[in-house]
KOLTORVEX-357656 format. One record per residue (C-alpha): residue number from 1; residue in three letters; chain; x, y, z. Coordinates in steps of 0.05 Angstrom, whole numbers, padded with zeros to 5 digits. Layout:
% KOLTORVEX-357656
   nr  rest  kette      px      py      pz
  NUM   ALA      A       X       Y       Z
...
This chain:
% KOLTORVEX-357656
   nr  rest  kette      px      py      pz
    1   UNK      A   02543   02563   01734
    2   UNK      A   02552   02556   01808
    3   UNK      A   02589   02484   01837
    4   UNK      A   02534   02452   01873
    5   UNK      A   02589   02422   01920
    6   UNK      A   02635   02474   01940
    7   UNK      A   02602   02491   02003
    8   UNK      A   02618   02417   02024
    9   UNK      A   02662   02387   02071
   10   UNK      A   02665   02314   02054
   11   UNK      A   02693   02257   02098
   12   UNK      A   02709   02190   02069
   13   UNK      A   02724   02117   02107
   14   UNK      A   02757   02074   02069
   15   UNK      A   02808   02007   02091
   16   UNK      A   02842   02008   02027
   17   UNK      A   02887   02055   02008
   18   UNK      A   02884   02073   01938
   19   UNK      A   02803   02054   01935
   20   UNK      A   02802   02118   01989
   21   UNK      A   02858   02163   01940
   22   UNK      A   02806   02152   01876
   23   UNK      A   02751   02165   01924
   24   UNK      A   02782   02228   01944
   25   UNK      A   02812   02242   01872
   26   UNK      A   02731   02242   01843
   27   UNK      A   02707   02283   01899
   28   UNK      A   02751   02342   01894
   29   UNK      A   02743   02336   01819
   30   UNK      A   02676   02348   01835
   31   UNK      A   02686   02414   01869
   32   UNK      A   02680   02393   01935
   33   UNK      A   02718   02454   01983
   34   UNK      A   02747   02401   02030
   35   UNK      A   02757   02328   02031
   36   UNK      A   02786   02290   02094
   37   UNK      A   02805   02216   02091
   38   UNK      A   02801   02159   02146
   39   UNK      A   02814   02087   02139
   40   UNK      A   02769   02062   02190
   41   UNK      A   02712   02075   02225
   42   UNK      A   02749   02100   02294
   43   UNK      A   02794   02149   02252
   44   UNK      A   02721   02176   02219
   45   UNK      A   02697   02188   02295
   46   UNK      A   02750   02231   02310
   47   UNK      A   02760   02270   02247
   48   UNK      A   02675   02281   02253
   49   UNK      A   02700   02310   02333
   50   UNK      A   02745   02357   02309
   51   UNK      A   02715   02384   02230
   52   UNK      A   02655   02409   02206
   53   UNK      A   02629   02351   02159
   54   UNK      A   02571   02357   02109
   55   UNK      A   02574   02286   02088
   56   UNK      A   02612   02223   02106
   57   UNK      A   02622   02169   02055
   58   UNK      A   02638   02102   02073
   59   UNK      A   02660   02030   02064
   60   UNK      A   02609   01981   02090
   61   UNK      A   02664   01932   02120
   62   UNK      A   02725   01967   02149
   63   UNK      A   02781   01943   02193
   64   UNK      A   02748   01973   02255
   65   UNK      A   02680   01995   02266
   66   UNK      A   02649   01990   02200
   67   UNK      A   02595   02032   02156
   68   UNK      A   02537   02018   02190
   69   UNK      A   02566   02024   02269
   70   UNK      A   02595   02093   02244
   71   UNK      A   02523   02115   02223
   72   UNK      A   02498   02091   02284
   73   UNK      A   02553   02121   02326
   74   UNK      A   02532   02196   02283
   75   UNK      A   02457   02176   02296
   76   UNK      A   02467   02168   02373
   77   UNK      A   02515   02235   02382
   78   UNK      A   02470   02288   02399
   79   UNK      A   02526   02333   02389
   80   UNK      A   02535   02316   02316
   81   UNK      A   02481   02344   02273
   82   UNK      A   02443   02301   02228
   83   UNK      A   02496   02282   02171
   84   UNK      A   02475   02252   02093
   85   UNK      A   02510   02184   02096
   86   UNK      A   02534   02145   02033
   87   UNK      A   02551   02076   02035
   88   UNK      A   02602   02042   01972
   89   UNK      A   02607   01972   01981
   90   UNK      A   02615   01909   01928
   91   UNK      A   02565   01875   01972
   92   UNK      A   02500   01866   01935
   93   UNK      A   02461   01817   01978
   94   UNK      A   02388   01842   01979
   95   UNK      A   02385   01826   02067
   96   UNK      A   02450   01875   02075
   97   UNK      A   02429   01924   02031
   98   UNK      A   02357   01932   02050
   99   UNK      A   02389   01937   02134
  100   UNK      A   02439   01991   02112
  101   UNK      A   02379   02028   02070
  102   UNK      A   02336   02018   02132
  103   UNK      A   02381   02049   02179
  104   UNK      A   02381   02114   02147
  105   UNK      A   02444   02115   02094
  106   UNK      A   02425   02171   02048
  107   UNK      A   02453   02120   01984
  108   UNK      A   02482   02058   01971
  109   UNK      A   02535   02053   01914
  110   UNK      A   02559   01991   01886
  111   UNK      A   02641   01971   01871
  112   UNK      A   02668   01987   01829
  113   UNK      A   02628   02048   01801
  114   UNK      A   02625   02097   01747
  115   UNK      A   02642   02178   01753
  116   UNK      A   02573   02189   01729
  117   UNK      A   02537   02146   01770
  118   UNK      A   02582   02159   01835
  119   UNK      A   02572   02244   01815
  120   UNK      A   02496   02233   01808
  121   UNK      A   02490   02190   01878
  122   UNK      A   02531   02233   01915
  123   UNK      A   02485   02292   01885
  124   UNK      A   02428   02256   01909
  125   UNK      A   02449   02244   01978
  126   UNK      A   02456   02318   01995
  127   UNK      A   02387   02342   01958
  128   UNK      A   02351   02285   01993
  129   UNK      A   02400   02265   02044
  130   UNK      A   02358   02218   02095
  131   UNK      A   02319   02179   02049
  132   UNK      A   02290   02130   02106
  133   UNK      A   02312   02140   02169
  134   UNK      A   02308   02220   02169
  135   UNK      A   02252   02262   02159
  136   UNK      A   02212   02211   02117
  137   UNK      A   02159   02263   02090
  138   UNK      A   02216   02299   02051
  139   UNK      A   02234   02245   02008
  140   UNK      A   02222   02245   01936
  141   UNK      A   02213   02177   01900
  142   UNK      A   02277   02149   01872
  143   UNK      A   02282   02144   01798
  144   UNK      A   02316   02079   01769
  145   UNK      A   02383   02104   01752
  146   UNK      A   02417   02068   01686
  147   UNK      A   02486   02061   01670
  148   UNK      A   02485   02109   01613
  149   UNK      A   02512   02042   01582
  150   UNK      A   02514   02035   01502
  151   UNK      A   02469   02001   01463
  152   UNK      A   02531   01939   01457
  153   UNK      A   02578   01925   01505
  154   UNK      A   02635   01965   01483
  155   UNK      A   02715   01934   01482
  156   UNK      A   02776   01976   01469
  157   UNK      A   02836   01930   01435
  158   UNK      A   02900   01973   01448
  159   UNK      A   02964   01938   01416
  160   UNK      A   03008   01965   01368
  161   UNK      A   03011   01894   01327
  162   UNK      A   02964   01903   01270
  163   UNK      A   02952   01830   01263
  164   UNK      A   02931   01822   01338
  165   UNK      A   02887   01894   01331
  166   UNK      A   02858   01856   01278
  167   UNK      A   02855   01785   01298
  168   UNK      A   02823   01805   01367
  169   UNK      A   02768   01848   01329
  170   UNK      A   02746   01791   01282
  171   UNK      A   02742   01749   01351
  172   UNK      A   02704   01798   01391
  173   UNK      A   02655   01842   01338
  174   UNK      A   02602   01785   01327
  175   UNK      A   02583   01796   01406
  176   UNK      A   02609   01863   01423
  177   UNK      A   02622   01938   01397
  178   UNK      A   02699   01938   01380
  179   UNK      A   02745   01993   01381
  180   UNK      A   02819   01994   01361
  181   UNK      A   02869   02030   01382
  182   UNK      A   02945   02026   01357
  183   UNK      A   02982   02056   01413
  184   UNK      A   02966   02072   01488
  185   UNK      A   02968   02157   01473
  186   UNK      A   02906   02132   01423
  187   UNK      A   02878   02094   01468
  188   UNK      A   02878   02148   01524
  189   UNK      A   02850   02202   01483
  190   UNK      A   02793   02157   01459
  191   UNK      A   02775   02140   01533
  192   UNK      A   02770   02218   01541
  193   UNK      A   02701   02210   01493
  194   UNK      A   02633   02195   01524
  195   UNK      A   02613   02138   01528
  196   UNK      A   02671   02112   01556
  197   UNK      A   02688   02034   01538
  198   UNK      A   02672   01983   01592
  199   UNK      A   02722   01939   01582
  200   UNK      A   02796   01948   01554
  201   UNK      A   02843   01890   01522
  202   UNK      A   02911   01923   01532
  203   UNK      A   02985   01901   01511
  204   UNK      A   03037   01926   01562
  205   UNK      A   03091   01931   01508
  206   UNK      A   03082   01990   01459
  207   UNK      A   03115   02057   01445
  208   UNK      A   03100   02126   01472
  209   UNK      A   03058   02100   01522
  210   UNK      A   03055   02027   01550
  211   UNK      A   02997   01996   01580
  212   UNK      A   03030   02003   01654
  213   UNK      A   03032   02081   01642
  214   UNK      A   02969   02082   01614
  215   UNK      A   02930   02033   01659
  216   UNK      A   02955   02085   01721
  217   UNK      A   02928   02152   01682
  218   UNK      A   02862   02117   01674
  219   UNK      A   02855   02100   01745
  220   UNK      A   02879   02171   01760
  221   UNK      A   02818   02195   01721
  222   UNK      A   02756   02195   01766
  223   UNK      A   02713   02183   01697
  224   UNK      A   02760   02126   01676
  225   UNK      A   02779   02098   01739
  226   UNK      A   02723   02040   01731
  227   UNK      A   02741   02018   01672
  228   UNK      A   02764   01937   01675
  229   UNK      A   02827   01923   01645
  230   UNK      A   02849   01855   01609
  231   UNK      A   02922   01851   01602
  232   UNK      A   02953   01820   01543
  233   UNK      A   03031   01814   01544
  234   UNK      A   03083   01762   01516
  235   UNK      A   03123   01782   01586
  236   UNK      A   03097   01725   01629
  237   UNK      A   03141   01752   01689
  238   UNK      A   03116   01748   01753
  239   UNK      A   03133   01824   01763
  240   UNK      A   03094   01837   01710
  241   UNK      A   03039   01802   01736
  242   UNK      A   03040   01832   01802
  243   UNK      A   03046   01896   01779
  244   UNK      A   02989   01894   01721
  245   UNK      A   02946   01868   01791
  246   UNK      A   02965   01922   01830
  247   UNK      A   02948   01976   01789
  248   UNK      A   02869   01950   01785
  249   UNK      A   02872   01898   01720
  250   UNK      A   02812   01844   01728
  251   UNK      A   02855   01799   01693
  252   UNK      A   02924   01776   01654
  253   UNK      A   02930   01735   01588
  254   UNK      A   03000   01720   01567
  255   UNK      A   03012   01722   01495
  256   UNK      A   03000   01677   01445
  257   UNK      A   02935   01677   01466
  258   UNK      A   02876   01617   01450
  259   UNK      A   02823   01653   01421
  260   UNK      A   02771   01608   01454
  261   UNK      A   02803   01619   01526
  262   UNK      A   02795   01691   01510
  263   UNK      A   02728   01694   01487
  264   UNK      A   02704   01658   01557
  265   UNK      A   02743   01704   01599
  266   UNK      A   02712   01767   01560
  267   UNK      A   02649   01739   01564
  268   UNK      A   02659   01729   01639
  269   UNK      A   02675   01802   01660
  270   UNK      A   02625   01817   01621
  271   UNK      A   02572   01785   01662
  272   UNK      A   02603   01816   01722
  273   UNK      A   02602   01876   01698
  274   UNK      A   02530   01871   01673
  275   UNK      A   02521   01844   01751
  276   UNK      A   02547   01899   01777
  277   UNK      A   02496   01942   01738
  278   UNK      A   02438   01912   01755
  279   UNK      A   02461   01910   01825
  280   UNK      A   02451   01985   01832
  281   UNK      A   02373   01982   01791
  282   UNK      A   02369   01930   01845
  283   UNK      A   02389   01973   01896
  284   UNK      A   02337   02033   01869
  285   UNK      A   02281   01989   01869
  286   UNK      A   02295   01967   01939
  287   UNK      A   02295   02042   01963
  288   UNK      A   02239   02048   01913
  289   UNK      A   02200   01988   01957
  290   UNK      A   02225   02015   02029
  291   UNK      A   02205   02079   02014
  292   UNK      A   02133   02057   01989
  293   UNK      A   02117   02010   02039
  294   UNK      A   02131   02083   02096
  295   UNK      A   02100   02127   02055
  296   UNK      A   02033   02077   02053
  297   UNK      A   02045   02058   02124
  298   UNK      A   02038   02134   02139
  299   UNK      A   01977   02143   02094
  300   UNK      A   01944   02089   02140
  301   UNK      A   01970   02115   02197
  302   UNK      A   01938   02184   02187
  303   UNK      A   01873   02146   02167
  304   UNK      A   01881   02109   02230
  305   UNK      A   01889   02185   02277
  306   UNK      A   01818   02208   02235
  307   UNK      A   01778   02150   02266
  308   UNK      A   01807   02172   02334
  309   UNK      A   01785   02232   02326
  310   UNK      A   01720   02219   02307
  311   UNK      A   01707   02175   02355
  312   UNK      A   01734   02225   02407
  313   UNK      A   01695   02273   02376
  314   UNK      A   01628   02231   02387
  315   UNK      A   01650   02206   02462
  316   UNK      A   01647   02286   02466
  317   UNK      A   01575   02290   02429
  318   UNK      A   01544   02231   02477
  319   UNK      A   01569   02275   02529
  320   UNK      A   01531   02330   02507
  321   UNK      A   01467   02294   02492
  322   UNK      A   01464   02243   02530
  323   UNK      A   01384   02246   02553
  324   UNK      A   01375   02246   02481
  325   UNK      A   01367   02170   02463
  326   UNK      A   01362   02173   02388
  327   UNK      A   01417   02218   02384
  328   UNK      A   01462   02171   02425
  329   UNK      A   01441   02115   02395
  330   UNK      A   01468   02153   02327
  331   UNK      A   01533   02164   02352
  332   UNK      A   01547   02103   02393
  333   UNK      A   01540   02071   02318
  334   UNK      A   01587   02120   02285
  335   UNK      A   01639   02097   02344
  336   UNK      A   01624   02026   02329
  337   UNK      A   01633   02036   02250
  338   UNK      A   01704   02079   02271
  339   UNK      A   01727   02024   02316
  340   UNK      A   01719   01970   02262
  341   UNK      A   01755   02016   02213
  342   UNK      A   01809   02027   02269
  343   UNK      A   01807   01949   02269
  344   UNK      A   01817   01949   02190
  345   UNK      A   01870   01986   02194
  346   UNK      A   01908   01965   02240
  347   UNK      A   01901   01890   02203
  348   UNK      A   01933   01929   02138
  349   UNK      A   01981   01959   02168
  350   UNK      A   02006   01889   02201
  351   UNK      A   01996   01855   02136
  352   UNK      A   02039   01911   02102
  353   UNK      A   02101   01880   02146
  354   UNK      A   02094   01821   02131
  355   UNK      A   02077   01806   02061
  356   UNK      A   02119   01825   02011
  357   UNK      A   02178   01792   02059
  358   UNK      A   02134   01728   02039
  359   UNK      A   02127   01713   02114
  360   UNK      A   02056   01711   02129
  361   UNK      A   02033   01655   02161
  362   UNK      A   01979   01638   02121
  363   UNK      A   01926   01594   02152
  364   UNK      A   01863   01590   02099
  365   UNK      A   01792   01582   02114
  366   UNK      A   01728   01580   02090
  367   UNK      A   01682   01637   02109
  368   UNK      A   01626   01679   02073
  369   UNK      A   01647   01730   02035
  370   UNK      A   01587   01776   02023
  371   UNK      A   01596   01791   02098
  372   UNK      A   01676   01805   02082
  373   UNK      A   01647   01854   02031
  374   UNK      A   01598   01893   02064
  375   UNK      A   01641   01897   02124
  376   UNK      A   01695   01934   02086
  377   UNK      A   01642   01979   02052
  378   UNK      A   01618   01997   02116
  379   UNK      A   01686   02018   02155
  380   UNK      A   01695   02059   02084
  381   UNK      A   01629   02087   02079
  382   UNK      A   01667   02161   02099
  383   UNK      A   01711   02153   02041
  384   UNK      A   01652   02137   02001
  385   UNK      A   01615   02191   02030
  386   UNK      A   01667   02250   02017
  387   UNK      A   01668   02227   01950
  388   UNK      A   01588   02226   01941
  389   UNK      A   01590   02152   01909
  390   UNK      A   01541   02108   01911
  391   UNK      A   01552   02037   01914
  392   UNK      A   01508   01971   01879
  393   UNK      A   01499   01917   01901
  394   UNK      A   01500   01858   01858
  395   UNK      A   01510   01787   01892
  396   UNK      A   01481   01712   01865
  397   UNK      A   01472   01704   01951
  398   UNK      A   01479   01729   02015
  399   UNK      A   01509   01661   02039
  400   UNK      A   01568   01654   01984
  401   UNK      A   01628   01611   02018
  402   UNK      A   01705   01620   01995
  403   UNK      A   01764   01583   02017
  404   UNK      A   01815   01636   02032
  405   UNK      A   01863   01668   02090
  406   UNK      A   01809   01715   02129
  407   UNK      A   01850   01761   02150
  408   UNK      A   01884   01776   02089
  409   UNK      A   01825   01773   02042
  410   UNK      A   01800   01831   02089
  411   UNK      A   01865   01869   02079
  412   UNK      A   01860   01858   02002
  413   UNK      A   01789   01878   01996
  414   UNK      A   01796   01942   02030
  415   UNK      A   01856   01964   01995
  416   UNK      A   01826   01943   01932
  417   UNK      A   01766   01982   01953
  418   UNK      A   01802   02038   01968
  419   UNK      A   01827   02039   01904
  420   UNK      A   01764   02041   01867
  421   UNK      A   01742   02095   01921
  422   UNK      A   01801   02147   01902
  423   UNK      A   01795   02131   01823
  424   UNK      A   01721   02138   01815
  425   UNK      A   01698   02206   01787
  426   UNK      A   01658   02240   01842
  427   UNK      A   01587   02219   01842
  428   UNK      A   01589   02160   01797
  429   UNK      A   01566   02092   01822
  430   UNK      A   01610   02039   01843
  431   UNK      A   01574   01966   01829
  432   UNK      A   01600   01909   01883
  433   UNK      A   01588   01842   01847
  434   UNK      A   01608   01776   01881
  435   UNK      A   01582   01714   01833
  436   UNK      A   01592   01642   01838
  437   UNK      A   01631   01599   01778
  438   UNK      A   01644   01531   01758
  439   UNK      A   01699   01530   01811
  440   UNK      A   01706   01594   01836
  441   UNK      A   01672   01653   01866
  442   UNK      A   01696   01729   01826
  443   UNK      A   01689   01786   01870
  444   UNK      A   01687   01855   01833
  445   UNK      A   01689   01924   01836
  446   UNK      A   01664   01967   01775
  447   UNK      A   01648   02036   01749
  448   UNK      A   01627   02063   01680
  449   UNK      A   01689   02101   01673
  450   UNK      A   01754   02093   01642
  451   UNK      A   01819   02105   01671
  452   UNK      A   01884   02110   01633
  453   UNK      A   01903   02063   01602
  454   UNK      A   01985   02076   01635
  455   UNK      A   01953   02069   01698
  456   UNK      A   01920   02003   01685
  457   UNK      A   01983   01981   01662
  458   UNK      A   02018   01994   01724
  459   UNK      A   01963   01983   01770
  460   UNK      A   01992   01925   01808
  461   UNK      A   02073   01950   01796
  462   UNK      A   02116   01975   01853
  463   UNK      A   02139   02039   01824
  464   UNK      A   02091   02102   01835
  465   UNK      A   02098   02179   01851
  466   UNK      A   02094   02235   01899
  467   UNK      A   02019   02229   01892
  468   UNK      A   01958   02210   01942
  469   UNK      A   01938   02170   01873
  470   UNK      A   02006   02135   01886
  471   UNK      A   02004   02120   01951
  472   UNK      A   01934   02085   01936
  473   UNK      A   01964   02046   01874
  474   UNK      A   02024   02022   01923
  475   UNK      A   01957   01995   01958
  476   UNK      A   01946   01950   01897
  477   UNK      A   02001   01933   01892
  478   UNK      A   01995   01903   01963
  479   UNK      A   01939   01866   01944
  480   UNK      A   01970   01835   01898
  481   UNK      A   02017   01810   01936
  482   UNK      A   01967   01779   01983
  483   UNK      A   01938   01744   01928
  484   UNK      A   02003   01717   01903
  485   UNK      A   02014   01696   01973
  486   UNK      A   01944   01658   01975
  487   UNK      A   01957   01640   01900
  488   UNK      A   01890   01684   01875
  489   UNK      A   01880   01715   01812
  490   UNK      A   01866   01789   01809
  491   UNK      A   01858   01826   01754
  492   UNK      A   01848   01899   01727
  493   UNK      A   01817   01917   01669
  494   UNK      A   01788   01986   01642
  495   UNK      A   01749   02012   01571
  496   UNK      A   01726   02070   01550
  497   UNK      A   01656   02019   01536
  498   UNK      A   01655   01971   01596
  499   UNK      A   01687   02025   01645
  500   UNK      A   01733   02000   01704
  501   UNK      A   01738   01927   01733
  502   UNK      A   01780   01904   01791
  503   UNK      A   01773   01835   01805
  504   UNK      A   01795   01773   01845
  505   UNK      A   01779   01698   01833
  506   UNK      A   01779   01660   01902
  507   UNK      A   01771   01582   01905
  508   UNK      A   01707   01555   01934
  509   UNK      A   01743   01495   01972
């Protein structure tokens, strides 16, 4: 089988020097044909000057002119082509890592990493290397990515005293899967197996191979490199301590050790390595989100370029039959429907900014909402149209007030419309009921038919696919968000007996 890499020059920016070496190291384990190295971001300019580069990855913060000014400097450079961009940082915050995803990085790793997980990023960043900023239509939707992590937190104990081995596994097996190793040639050879351990308790004193020696093979390793190491030593040297630092141990324990000061500094790195984890699901779902809220913003925009064609189209057909008074009078109304849809659309499309940030200024009111409804079945009567669905009517009044945020309540409704447009069956009949409660007023849309019962489930979730069904859901899931913002209840439920129901409770007062 072919290397999927060896066609690649790769270029990575890194401050510190033995991060960069073990960046390096995994990349040319990978296959890559060449890999240059720069510690900053001006050294990066120049080496991109002078070499052919396929893909640059980078630090976020450097010494001078970090990640992001570097992939704005390669944005700006007409002279350098379009280049996949990956970002490894141990910042998580959601504001930095949604900017660096928004101007255009191809991926966004998280300190430290795994060989897996760095191998199947770096992977992705060439197959779908501008994710955002880049040729948006290309992307494909960004699958969570796991850990490959076991189903226990896994600890290696590496000393060759069988009483500590033994000691330290009757401390650490009620909360965690043990392993125990006698010397560090054991210990290396069982970090060779998949899955690797995530975190190792390792004596420095032992035969064949101490834990200094064997602490620097694993971070020579690309797939063991990540690994956190505890030391455990009766040498309480400050050499010793220094140098177990150096090499990349999380932490040093000096022998005899409490087993209650031990058990909160394992549990500890665990956490932080759980963190670190979740961090990078994090990470996917914010893609996941970014990439959503374009690819809707895209469906509406295209929506948006149909009504001005149409109306166009029908300035063109008064033109033509203008001493024709019926005939202009039917057109001049299809421009007045297309402008109000223009109208609706542009309102979602504003909303679609603003809400799920949580910074919509929300100012409610009360207004009649029969003439909400049947002024977003009008602007979609097209849709409804091209689909040959009929719509019924049922409504207690045609004077029913709600206390709500009008402009957002028309944003919800006609996404939530839309919705039941797109998963109605052709030809069925699409009943519009709006009736009064105690304390409430339910507004509804319902068919006779069921849909499945995964896609009820995840009717109002973020996640979706490469679909026009998916795009529509992501709708949903907007309005959703607008009635979380206006603290509504809406609701989706679907039978194979009652059909489909989409509904929303809104207050009265």
């Amino acid at each position: 089988m072919a290397n999927e890499f060896n066609k690649y020059n790769v270029l990575v920016v890194e401050s510190v020097d033995n991060m960069r070496a073990t960046i390096a190291r995994m990349l040319l384990q990978m296959g890559f044909k060449n890999v240059y190295q720069a510690k900053d971001g001006v050294e990066a300019i120049s080496y991109l000057g002078s070499h052919h580069i396929d893909l640059v990855v980078s630090e976020l913060t450097l010494t001078r002119l970090d990640g992001l000014t570097l992939l704005s400097h390669i944005q700006a450079d007409l002279d350098v082509r379009p280049i996949p961009f990956v970002i490894i940082s141990s910042i998580v915050e959601h504001s930095l890592v949604k900017q660096a995803i928004e101007a255009g990085i191809s991926q966004y790793i998280v300190k430290p990493f795994t060989f897996l997980i760095f191998k199947e990023r770096i992977s992705r960043a060439l197959n779908q290397p501008f994710a955002i900023h880049r040729q948006p239509s290309a992307v494909n939707a960004v699958a969570n990515v796991s850990d490959n992590q076991p189903e226990a937190f896994s600890i290696l104990v590496v000393d060759d005293d069988a009483v500590v081995r033994q000691s330290l596994n009757d401390l650490l097996r009620p909360n965690y899967q043990v392993t125990l190793a006698r010397s560090g040639v054991e210990a290396f050879s069982i970090c060779q197996r998949d899955p690797v351990p995530d975190l190792i308790l390792l004596d420095i004193v032992m035969p064949e191979l101490d834990g200094i020696s064997l602490l620097t093979k694993l971070k020579d390793h690309p797939e063991t490199s990540h690994i956190d190491v505890i030391f455990l030593s009766g040498e309480d040297s400050t050499h010793s301590i220094v140098k177990g630092f150096e090499l990349g141990a999380v932490d040093y324990l000096v022998k005899p050790i409490l087993p209650l000061e031990l058990a909160v500094r394992v549990k500890n790195h665990v956490e932080n390595i759980q963190a670190r984890r979740q961090a990078n699901q994090q990470i996917d779902q914010i893609y996941q989100t970014i990439k959503m809220k374009r690819d809707y913003a895209e469906l509406l925009q295209n929506h948006l370029k149909n009504q001005l064609t149409l109306i166009a189209e029908s300035a063109t057909m008064i033109k033509k039959n203008v001493h024709h008074k019926t005939q202009v009078e039917t057109i001049s109304s299809i421009i007045a429907d297309g402008s109000k849809r223009m109208k609706q659309l542009i309102d979602v499309i504003l909303t679609l900014h603003t809400v799920e940030d949580d910074i919509y200024p929300c100012k409610p009111q009360k207004f009649n909402i029969v003439e909400l409804i049947e002024e977003v079945m009008r602007v979609n009567l097209v849709s409804l149209n091209q689909r040959n669905l009929e719509t019924l009517q049922v409504f207690d009044d045609t004077d029913i007030k709600v206390f709500a945020e009008l402009d957002l309540s028309r944003s919800m409704f006609n996404v939530m419309f839309q919705y039941f447009i797109h998963t109605s069956p052709r030809g069925a009949a699409v009943k519009v009921i709006i009736q009064r409660t105690d304390d409430a007023v339910v507004c509804m849309f319902a068919n006779n038919s069921a849909i499945l019962e995964s896609e009820c489930r995840l009717a109002f979730e973020r996640n979706t696919t490469e679909s026009a069904i998916g795009n529509v859901r992501y709708g949903l899931y907007l309005a959703s968000k607008i009635a979380e913002i206006q603290q509504l209840s809406i609701h989706l439920q679907s039978d194979s007996i009652e059909g489909t129901r989409l509904w929303v409770s809104m207050p009265t007062s």
